[in-house]
Steps between C-alpha positions, in 0.01 A plus 500: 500500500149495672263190557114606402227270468180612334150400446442254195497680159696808597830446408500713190258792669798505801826469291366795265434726821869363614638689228271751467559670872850397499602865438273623786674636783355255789581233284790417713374539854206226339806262431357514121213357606216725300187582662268222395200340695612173263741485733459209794850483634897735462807451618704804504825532283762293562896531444741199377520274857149659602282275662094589592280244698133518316183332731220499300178295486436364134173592383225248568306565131693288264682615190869629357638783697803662324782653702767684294761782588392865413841688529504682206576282168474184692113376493503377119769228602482464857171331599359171589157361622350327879254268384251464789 
């Protein structure tokens, strides 16, 4: 699983391009993480008992930021929101 927050409102647009370059090649060296400038923050992928420290300044514009995984299959269940 990865960690990716986005901007507000791009959840869909992000999930769809998830799946969409998930056959690409350099999808794996981008830890699934598609090319998106949606994106504000990734973690890379991480294995059962994997562990990633994230620092990350929440936005300062308020509004519902969704995060959500975007390994292949996994964005349509996998998701939450940071309300700021």
């Amino acid at each position: 699983h990865n960690f990716v927050i986005l901007k507000p409102g791009s959840l869909v647009e992000v999930g769809d391009l998830a799946e969409a370059t998930a056959q690409d090649p350099a999808s794996p060296s981008r830890q699934y993480v598609p090319p998106s400038d949606k994106i504000l923050l990734a973690s890379r992928l991480l294995t059962p008992r994997d562990s990633q420290k994230l620092s990350w300044n929440a936005p300062s514009k308020a509004g519902v930021y969704p995060y959500v995984c975007t390994f292949p299959g996994h964005w349509r269940r996998m998701h939450g929101a940071l309300y700021v």
